[in-house]
N, C-alpha and C positions, 0 to 999 in steps of 0.2 A: 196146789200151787196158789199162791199167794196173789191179791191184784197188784202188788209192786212188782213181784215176780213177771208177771203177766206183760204188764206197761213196759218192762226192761226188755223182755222178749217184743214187744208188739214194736217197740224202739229203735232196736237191732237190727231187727228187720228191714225196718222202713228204710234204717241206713242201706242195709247192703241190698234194697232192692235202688232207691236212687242213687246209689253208688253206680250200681251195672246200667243202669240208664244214663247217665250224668256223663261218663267219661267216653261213650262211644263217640261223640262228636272229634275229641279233643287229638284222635289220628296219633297218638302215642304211648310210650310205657309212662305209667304215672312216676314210678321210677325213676327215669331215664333224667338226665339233668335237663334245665330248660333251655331253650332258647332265648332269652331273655327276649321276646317282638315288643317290650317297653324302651328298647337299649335306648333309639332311635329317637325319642324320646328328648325336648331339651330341656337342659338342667334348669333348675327358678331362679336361678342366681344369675350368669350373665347369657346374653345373648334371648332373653326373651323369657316368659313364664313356664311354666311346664301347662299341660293342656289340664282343664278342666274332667277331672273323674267323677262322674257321676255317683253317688254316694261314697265318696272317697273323701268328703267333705271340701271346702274351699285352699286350696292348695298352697294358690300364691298367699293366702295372708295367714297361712301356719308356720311354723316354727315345729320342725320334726326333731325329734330327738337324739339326741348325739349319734353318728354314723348310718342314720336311716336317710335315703335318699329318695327322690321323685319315682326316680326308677324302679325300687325296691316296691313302693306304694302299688308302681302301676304293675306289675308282674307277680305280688298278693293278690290282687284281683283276681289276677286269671288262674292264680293256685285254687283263691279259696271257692270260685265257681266253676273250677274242672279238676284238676287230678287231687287237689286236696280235702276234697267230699265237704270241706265246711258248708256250703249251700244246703248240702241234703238236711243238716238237723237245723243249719243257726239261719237258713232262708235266702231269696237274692238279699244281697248288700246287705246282709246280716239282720234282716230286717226282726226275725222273729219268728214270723208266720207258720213254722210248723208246728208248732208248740213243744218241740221235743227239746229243744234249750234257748238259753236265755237270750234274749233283742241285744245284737251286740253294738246297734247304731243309737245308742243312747251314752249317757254318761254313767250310768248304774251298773255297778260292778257286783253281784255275789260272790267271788269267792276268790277273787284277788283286789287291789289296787288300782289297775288300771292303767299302770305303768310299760313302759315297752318293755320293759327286762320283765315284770309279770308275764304278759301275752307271753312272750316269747319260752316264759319257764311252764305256762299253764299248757297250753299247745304242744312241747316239748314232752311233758310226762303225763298230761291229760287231767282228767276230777275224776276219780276211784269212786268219791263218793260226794256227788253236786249238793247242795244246800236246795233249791228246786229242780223239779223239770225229773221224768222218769227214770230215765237213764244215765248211765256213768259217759263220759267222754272219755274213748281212749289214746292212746300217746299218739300223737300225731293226729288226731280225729280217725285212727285205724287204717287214714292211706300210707303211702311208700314216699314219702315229701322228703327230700333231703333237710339237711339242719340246716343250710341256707333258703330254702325254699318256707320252711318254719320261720325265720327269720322277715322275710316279704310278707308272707302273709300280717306276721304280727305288727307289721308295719302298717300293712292295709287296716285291720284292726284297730289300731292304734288312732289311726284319721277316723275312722268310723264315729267312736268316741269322742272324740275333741274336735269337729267341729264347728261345736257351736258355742 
């Protein structure tokens, strides 16, 4: 066995061992559609700003991209740090830290763009084969996220990126 082989395995792993820890809290099927607890949430436009999301970048002075809403932002969050396992390889708030894939709270993109309709098509069918970092990403990051739930995340993502 090869030490890529190794790293892809030693990667796998880690995933599906913070996977099985990650989502006990979350009292559901990852499945299951959400509850949207962002709905509640008010829009940035009238009636007030939406709340400040902690590495979600600065909210009120962004400009999101055609048909992505505040809402969407805040209900990424909670995909990409509970049923969506993206915390397990890309860290809290995408920070990096596990070193199994790339810092997604920066502007530096390897293998797309950086665009919403990117996140959304990379997330959607994954990296077969990443340009860094050990392991391949699978469709979905290998959880059960519906294509709307894909959708929020990529939007969370997407702020991640561009805030600064």
């Amino acid at each position: 066995m090869s030490i890529k082989d190794l790293k892809t395995l030693l990667a796998l792993g880690m995933v599906a061992a913070l996977a099985a820890c990650g989502g006990a809290d979350q009292g559901g099927d990852a499945g299951a559609p959400s509850e949207e607890p962002a709905a509640e949430a008010p829009h940035g436009e009238e009636g007030g700003e939406a709340p400040h999301e902690e590495g979600a970048g600065d909210m009120a002075d962004m400009d999101l991209p055609e048909g992505v809403t505040a809402e969407m932002v805040a209900q990424g969050k909670e995909i990409f740090s509970g049923p969506g396992l993206c915390q397990a390889c890309h860290g809290p708030g995408g920070d990096g830290s596990m070193g199994i894939a790339p810092k997604l709270a920066d502007s530096e993109w390897l293998n797309i763009d950086g665009s919403y309709e990117a996140i959304v098509d990379l997330v959607m069918h994954g990296v077969p084969q990443p340009k860094q970092f050990p392991g391949a990403m699978p469709p979905k990051g290998g959880s059960q996220i519906s294509d709307d739930q894909v959708k929020a995340v990529a939007a969370y993502v997407w702020t991640l990126s561009h805030s600064g």
